[in-house]
N, C-alpha and C positions, 0 to 999 in steps of 0.2 A: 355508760361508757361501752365501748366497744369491743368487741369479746376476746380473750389475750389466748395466744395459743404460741406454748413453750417449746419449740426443735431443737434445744440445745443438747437434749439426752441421745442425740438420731448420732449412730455413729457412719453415717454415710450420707451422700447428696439424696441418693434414692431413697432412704430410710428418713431421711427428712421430709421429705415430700408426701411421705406413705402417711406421717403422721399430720400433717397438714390435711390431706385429703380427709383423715377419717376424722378430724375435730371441726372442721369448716365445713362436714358434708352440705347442708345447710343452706350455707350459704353462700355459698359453690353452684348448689343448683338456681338459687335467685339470680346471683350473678348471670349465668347461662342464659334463663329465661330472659333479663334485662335486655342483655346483649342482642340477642334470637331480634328480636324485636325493633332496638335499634339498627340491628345491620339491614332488617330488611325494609324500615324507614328511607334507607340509602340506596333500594336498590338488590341488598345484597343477602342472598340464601343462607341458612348456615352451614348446608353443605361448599358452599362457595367461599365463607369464611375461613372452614377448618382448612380449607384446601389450600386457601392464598396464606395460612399461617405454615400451613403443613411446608411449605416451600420454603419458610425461612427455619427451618430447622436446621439446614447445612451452615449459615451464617450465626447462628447461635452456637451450633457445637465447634466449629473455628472460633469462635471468641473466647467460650470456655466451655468444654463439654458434661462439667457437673451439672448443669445449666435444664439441657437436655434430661440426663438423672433426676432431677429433682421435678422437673415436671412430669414425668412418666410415673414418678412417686406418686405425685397426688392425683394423677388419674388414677390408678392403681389403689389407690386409699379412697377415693369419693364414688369407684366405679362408674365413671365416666370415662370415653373415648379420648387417648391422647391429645387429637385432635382439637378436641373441645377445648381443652387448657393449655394448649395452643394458641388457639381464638382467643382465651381469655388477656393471654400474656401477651398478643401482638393485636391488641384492640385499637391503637392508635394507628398502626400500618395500616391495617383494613380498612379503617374510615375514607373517604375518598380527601383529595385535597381542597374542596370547596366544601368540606362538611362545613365549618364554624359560618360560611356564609350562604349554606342554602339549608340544611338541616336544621339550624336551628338559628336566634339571632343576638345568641348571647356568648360572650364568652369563657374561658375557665382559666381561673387563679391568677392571684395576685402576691406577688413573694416581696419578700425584702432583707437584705440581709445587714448585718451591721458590726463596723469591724473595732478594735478595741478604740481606739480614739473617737469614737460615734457614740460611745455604751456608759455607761455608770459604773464603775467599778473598772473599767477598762473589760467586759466579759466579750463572748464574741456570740453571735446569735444569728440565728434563720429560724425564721416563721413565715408561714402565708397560708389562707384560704384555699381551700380545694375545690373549686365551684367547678358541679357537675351534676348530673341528673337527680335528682331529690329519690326518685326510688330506686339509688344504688345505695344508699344512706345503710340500709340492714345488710348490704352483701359486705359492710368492713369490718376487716379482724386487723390487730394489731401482734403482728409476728414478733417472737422472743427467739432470735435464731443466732448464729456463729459461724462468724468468718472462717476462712480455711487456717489462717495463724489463728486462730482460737479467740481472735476479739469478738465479745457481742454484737449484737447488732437487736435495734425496735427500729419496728417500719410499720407504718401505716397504711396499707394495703386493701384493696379489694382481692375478697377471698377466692382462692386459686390464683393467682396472680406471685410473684416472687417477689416482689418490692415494689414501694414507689416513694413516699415521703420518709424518711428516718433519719437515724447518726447510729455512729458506731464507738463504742469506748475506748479506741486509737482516735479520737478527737475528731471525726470526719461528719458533718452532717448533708444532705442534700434533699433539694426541693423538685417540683416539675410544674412548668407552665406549657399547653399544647399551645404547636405551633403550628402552623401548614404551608408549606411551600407545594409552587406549580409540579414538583417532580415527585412530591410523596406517591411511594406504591408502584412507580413504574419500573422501581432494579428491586429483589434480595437484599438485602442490609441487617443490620444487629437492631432489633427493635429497645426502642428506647426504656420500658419497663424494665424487659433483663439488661442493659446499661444502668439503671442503678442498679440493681443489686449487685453488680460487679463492681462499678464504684465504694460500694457501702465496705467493698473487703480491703479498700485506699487507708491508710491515715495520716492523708493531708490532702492537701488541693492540686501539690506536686505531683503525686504520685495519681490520681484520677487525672492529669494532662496525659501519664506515658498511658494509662488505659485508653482516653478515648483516642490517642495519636495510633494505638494498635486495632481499636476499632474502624477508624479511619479507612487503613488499609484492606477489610473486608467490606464495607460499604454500611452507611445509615440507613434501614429503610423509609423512615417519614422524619418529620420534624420536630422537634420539642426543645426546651430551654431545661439548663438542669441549673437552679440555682445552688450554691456548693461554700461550704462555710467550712474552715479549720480551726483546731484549739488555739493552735498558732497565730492566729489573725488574719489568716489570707480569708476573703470574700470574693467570688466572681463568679459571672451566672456563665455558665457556655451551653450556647445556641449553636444545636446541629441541626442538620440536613443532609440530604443524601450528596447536596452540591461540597460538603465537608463541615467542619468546625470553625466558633470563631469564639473569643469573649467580649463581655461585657462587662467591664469594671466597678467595682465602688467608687464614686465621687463623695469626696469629705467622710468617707469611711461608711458610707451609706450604698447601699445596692439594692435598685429598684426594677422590678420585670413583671409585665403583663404576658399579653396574647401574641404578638406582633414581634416580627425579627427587627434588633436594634442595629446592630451589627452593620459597617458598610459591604463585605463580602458578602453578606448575605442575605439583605433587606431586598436587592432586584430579584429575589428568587419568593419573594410573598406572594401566594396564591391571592384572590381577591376575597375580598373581605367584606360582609353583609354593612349594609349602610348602618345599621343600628347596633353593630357590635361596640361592645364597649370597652377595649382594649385601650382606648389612648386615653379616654375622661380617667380609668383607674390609676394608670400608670401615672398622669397627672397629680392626683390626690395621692399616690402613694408617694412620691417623689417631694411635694410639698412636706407633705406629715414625717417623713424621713429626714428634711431639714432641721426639722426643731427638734434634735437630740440635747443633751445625750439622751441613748437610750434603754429600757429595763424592762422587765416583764410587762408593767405598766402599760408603761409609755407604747409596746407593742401589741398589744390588748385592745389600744383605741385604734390603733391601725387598722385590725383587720373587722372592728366593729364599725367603722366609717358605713355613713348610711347619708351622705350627704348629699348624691344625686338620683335621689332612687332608686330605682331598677338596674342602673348602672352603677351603683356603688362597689364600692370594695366587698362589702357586707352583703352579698348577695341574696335576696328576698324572692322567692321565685313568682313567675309570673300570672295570674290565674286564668289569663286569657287563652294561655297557650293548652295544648293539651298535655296531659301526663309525662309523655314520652319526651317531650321538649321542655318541661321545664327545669332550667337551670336553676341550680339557687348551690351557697355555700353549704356543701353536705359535713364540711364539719373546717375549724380552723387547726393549725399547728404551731405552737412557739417551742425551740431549741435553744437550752443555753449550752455550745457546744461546748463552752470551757468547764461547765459544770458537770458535763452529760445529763441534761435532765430536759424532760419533755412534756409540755403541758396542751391536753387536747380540748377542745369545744365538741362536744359530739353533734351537733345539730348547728344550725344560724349562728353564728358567733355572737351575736347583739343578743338571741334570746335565754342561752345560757351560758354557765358558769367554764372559762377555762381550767381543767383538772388536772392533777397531776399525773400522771400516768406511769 
């Protein structure tokens, strides 16, 4: 499993972050190298990364300036350059918007959500796959943190990073699917990573609308799907971009989301998409398998183990043709039962091991 690091004792944003830094040093530096690597795959220096991050620090501290604190914390705790955990936290802005179709030819994650009339028990759930480069696999920690009213928060995160997959115990859970539209990267915006963790401090699906409706207002810098589950039973994925927000609902209490904007606002604003991405076969297979509810930790186990069109599966197997740096494959899966608060992770392929409880 993947290595759990406790910020609940930090009695400030900075002090949180200082203890992140020195328990993930680690893997902070993997992360870094990764990234170094990948940016320059695209083109892009890591002098050129910290820079183009360094620029969305005024859009981060308008959205919530603890934000800013707690990343300076874990610079300050990993002894790394701000900069650098920066880069780390606005890795989705930096990528260009034809990454998923020139970069590489695969795409990343597949969610689903499922709302009490879909579920067994009536519980309410988000899960999905997090397909992304197989040697980010050791740079994830699983953060033990607390919202500013004092609710928990587990999030499944790459290390130096503030959040990305989790729920919070005010009943809130949320997912991420990349997306890319033609306009990612070309205005300042609130990078989608720190949007969830802002979210994660919501306790409900209400209350992450008035967030990103205040996000809005400062601008999105790239695109992403956040899929978003309440104890309450609301289910709904909302897909931003810097052109704005839109959702995407549960049909039959089932909520289905690849790679790809679903959205009518939003869908003329899709960057172009590699011929071989597999964003629409998943969402396909996900959307079928999401039919034959109800649903339970089971029932969404075989979801995200689906291996039924190979390389394109839900279950992502990565490729060995490709080289290192491109291969995709499912670096670990996620099931939430947000009614229950409880969280069961796959640390590797989901088909080849056991989902745990975490």
């Amino acid at each position: 499993m993947f290595k759990q690091i406790n910020l609940t004792s930090a009695p400030t944003p900075k002090a949180r972050g200082q203890l992140h830094g020195q328990q993930a040093t680690t893997q902070i530096g993997l992360s870094l190298t990764n990234y170094t690597q990948l940016f320059a795959s695209c083109g892009i220096d890591w002098a050129q990364a910290c820079a183009r991050a360094t620029a969305l620090r005024d859009a981060i501290g308008a959205l919530n300036p603890a934000w800013i604190d707690e990343m300076d914390g874990i610079a300050d705790g990993c002894g790394q350059a701000p900069g650098s955990i920066y880069a780390l936290n606005c890795r989705t802005e930096i990528l260009p918007p034809n990454y998923l179709g020139a970069a590489t030819d695969d795409g990343e994650c597949t969610a689903i959500g499922v709302a009490p009339q879909a579920s067994v028990g009536g519980d309410v759930w988000l899960a999905q796959n997090w397909d992304w480069l197989g040697v980010q696999r050791d740079a994830l920690v699983r953060l033990h943190t607390a919202a500013a009213n004092g609710t928990t928060i587990h999030t499944l995160t790459e290390a130096g990073m503030l959040a990305k997959i989790g729920y919070n115990h005010a009943g809130l859970a949320v997912g991420l699917n990349i997306l890319r539209s033609v306009a990612d990267g070309a205005q300042p915006g609130v990078p989608v990573h720190i949007m969830l963790r802002e979210l994660l401090e919501c306790d409900s699906v209400a209350q992450a609308r008035q967030r990103l409706a205040t996000a809005q207002a400062i601008g999105f810098g790239a695109s992403s799907n956040i899929p978003c589950a309440d104890a309450q039973g609301e289910v709904v994925s909302f897909e931003l971009a810097p052109a704005g927000w839109a959702e995407w609902p549960a049909v039959n209490g089932v909520m289905t989301h690849t790679n790809h904007f679903l959205c009518d606002t939003l869908s003329p604003h899709q960057a172009p998409m590699g011929p071989s991405l597999s964003s629409a076969p998943r969402l396909a297979a996900a959307s079928a398998q999401g039919a034959n509810g109800p649903h339970d930790l089971q029932t969404l186990q075989q979801v995200l183990r689906d291996q039924s069109d190979g390389l394109l599966s839900i279950c992502r197997h990565p490729d060995p043709a490709l080289p290192p740096q491109q291969q995709v494959e499912s670096v670990a899966g996620v099931i939430m039962n947000v009614t229950a608060k409880r969280w069961w992770i796959a640390p590797h392929v989901p088909s080849e091991v056991a989902f745990e409880p975490a």
